[in-house]
N, C-alpha and C positions, 0 to 999 in steps of 0.2 A: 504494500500500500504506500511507504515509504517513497518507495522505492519510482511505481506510477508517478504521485506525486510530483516528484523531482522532474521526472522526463516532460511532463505536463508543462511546467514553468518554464525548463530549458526552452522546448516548442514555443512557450510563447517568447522566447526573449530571439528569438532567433533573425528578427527583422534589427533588434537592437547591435547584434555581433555580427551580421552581415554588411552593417553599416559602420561600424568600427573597423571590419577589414577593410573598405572598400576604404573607408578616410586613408588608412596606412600606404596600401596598395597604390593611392591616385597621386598620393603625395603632400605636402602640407598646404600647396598655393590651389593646388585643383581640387581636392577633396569637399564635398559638404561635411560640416560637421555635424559629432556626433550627436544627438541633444539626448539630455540624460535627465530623470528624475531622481528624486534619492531613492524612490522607492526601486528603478530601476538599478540603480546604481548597487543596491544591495543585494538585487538577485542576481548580478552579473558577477557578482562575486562568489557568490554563493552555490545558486543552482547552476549558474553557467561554468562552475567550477573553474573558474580564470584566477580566482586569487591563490596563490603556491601554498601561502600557510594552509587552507582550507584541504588544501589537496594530499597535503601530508598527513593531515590528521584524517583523512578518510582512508590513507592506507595501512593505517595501524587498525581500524573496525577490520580491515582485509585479512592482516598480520594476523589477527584475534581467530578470526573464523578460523585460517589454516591449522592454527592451533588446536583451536577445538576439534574439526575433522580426524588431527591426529592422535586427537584422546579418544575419541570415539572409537574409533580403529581399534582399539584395545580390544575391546567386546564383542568384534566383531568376528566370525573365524577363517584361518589362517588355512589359504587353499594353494597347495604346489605340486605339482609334476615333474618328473626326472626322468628323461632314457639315457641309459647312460651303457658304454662296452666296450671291454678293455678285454687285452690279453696280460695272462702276467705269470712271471718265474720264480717261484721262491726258494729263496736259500732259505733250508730247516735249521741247518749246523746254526746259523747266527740268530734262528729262533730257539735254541736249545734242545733242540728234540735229539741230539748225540747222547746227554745227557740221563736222559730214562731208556731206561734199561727194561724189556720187555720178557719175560720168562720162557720164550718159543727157541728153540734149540734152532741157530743157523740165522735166525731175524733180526735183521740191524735197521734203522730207518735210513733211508737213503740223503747226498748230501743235501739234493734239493728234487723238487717238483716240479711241472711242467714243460714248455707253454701249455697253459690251458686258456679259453675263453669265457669269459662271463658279461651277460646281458641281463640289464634290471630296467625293467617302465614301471614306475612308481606314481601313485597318487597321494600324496598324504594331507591329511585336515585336522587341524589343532583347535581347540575352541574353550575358552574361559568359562565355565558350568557357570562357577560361585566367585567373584570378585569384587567385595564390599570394596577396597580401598580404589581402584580402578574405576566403579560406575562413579564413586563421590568424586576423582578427578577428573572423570567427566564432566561432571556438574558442575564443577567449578570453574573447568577451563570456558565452559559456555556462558558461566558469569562474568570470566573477563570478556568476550565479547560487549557483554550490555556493559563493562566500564569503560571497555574501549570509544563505544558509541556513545557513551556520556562525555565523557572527555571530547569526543568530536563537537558535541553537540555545545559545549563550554569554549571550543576554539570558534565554534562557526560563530557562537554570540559574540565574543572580542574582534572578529573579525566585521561584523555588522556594525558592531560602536566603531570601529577603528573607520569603518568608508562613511558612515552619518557624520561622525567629527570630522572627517577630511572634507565629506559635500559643503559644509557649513561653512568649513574656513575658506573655503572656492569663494561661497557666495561671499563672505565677509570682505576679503581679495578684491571681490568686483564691484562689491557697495564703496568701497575706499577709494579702487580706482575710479569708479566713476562719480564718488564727489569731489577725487583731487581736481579729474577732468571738468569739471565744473569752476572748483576753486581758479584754477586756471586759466579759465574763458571770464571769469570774474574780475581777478585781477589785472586783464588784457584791455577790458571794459572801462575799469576804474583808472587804469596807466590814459588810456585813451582821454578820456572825460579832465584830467590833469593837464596834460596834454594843449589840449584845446584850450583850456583855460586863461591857461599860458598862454597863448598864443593872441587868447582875443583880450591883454594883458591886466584878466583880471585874477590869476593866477600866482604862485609863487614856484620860485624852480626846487624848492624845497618839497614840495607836493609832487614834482614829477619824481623828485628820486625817492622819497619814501612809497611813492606807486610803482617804481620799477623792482628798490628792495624785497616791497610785497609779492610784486610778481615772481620774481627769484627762487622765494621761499616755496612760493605754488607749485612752482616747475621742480621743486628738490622733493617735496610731498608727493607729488604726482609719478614721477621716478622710484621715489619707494614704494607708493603701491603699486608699481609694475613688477618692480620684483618679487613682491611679495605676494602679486597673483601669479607673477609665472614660475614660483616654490612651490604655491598653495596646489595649483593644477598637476605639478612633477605627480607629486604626492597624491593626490586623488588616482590619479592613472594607477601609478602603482598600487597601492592600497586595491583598487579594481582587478588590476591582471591584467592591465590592456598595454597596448605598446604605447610609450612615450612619445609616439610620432602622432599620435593622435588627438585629432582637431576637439575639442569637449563646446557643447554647449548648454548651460544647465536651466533647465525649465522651472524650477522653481525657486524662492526668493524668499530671504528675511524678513518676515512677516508675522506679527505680533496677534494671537489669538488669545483672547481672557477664556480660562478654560477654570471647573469649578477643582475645588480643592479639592484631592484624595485622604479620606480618613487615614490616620497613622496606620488604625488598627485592619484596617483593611488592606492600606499597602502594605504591611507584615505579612498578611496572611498569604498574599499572593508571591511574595518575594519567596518565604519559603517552601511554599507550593511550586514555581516555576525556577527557580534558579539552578541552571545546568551544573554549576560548581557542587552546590551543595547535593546533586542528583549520583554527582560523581564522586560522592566522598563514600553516600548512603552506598552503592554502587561497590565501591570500592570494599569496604564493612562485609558486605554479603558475602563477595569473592575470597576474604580473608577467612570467613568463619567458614567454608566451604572446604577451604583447603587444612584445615585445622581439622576437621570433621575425614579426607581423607586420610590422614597423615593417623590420625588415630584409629581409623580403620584395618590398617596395616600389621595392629595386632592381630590380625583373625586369620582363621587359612582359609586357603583358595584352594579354588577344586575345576580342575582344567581335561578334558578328555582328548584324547586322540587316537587317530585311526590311520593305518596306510593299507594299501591294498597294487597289488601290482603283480606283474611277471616276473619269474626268474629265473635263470637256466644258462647253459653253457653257446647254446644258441636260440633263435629267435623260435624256430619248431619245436625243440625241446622243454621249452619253456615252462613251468609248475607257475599254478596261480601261486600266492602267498600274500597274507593279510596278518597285519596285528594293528590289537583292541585293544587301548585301554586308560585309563583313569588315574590320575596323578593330583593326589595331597598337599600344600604347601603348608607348613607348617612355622611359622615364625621363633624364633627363641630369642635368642641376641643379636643385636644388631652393634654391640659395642656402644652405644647412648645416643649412636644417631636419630633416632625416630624424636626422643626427648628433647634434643636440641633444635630438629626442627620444628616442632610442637610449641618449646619456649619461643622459638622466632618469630611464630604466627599470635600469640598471645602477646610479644611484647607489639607488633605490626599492628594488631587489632586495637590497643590501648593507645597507641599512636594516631591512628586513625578516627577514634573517637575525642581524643582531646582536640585532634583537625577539625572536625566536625565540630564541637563545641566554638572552639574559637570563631570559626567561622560562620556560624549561624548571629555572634554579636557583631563579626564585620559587618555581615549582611544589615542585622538592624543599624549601625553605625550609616552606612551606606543609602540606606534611605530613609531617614533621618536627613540627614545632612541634602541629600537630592530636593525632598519637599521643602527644608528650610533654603534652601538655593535657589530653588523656581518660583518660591512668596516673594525673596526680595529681589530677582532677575523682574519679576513685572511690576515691580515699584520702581525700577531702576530705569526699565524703560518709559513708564509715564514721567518718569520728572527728566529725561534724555529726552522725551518730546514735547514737554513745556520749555524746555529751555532752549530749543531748537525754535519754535514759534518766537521764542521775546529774540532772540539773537538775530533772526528773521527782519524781524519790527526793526528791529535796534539799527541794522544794518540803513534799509529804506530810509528811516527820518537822518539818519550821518548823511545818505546821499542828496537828499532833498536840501538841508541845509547847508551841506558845504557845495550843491549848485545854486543857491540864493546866496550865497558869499559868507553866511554867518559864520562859517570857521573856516580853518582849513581843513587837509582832507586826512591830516591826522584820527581824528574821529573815526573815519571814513576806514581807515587803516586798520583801529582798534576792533570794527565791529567786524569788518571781517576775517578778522584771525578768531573772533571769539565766534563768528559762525564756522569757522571749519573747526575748532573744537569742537563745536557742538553738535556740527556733522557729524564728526568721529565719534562722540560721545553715543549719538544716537547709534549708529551701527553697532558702536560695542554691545549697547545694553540689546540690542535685536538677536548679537549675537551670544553673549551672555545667557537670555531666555531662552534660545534653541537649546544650547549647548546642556542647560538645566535642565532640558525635556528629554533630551538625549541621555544624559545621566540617570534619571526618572525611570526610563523605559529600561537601561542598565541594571539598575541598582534592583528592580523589580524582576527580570529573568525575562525580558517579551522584548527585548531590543529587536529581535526578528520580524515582528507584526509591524514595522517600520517599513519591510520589502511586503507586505501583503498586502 
């Protein structure tokens, strides 16, 4: 079901990767690029199996199964065949037969025997009756499978946070660049407006160069967010799986939804209800008591049958059927203290595992905890980033109005707009801040995946 699933999503994502190669393929200047949502962006990771960590950790479920198959094996029975025909000379004297001495008047054993021929077709089948300790490492090795698939399932969630927080710093990247590119065309405006002023001599030259300083600054802010969108994007690709040459376009945007509070007590419940870590600890626990349970089963004896049946004869016509039957005992006694020590091993393993398991069940409340308290004041942070983006706004407007009425210079003029591209920045942070909190949110609670759904 799993399994359906997966191929389900891949199918759908498939217009998504075939537009991702085609970007690579055509080149950077011909290619359309790729346009990605996040939610897109997580099942390309994911079910499209293009992120490398994702892919590793599904070859250890693989690693598991092999495993298990070959515990399985055990109880299963053990079926061979052999033709086999030889000629052969034996020397008696260096088997000892000079040795015995025979009571017949004149009879000596000769020094050796033959050539003679001998031809054997064999079937034989071995088969474990009774094998307490063998079915319980069965059992166990098929538990590390479901640990194995837990721990997948714990990589696939850090990999889902990892490409949401790379999507996000994309878009933050591009909110930057494009209020530097704004800041920019602002400052071009206001050099302009100084400019003229000068010119129609109601101006000071002092106004032109504190307009071109400003401007300066624009263009060194605008620069940084280039860079910092084109880290931001490396980073996404990779986090994705896709090739670095590829064009990214992202469909969705920092954007500020009031959503209602999650009770404490409920996002508890769910945390430890869904969280893949703690799945793989519980996981983990079972696997140990498992193998503790064979290992102490190894006191009992085992009771294993076998049979052969085949031809035998000095040639192939001659040949006597011949068969043997029979049943064999295992009976344990000493093992020299092995069995005990590994016994202690899984009991000191299993008290390790549980105090893991403790500790991290107050991570977990630590973890969301600190998420809820982090997304109450991300949305406080963003309404006062967007009050103070409107006054900065204002602030800006009446600087321009009155230093084109003459009442100042354009000092003012200068002030307000650095304090509006703080305020800019200010605003995208806190936009980014609340995603980033929501993002944590979904983390800290075990459903970061319902992000790609």
């Amino acid at each position: 079901m799993v399994k359906h699933k997966r191929l389900m999503e891949i199918v759908a994502l498939l217009p998504a990767l075939l537009m991702a190669q085609d970007s690579v393929t055509q080149g950077k200047g011909g290619a359309e690029p790729l346009v990605l949502s996040l939610k897109q962006a997580i099942q390309l990771a994911l079910a499209g199996g293009q992120n490398l960590t994702a892919q590793i950790a599904e070859q250890s479920v693989r690693l598991a199964e092999a495993q298990s198959a070959q515990a399985r094996a055990v109880l299963r029975p053990e079926v061979e065949a052999t033709v086999s025909g030889q000629e052969q000379k034996l020397n008696l004297a260096a088997l000892g037969f000079e040795s015995i001495h025979i009571p017949v008047p004149g009879f000596t054993f000769p020094s050796s025997v033959g050539p003679f021929n001998t031809f054997d077709a064999r079937v034989r089948v071995r088969q474990n009756l009774l094998d307490v300790s063998a079915l319980r490492r069965s059992r166990a090795v098929r538990a590390g499978v479901q640990v194995a698939q837990a721990d997948t399932a714990e990589v696939r969630d850090r990999v889902a946070a990892q490409v949401a927080n790379g999507y996000i710093a994309v878009l933050r990247a591009d909110a930057a660049a494009q209020a530097a590119t704004a800041g920019v065309t602002l400052a071009e405006a206001l050099l302009k407006q100084a400019e003229d002023r000068q010119d129609a001599g109601k101006g000071l030259g002092i106004d032109v160069t504190r307009a071109k300083a400003e401007l300066a600054v624009e263009r060194q802010r605008k620069l940084a967010a280039e860079i910092e969108r084109t880290r931001a994007r490396l980073q996404l690709l990779r986090s994705v799986g896709l090739s670095l040459d590829t064009r990214l376009e992202l469909s969705d945007s920092l954007t500020f939804t009031a959503t209602e509070p999650l009770p404490l007590e409920k996002a508890l419940a769910v945390a430890f209800h869904s969280r893949t870590d703690l799945t793989a600890l519980q996981q983990r626990e079972e696997n140990v008591r498992l193998h503790d349970d064979a290992i102490r089963s190894e006191r009992w004896p085992s009771l294993a049958g076998y049979a052969d049946y085949g031809a035998l004869g000095t040639t192939v016509p001659n040949s006597v059927a011949t068969y043997t039957v029979g049943v064999a005992v295992k009976v344990p006694v000493f093992d020299g203290g092995r069995r005990e020590a590994r016994r202690a091993e899984t009991v000191h393993e299993m008290r390790q595992v549980q105090l893991r398991e403790k500790d991290l069940r107050a991570q977990v409340e630590l973890e969301v905890r600190q998420a809820l308290e982090s997304l109450k004041l991300a949305e406080q942070q963003v309404e006062v980033a967007e009050e103070g983006l409107a006054v900065t706004r204002d602030e800006l407007a009446q600087a321009r109005r009155r230093y084109e009425a003459g009442v100042t210079g354009n000092l003012e003029v200068v002030e307000a707009q650095a304090r509006l591209a703080r305020s800019d920045d200010n605003r995208t942070d806190a936009l980014y801040a609340w995603t980033a909190a929501r993002i944590a949110l979904f983390q800290s609670l075990g459903t970061i995946q319902e992000l790609g759904h």
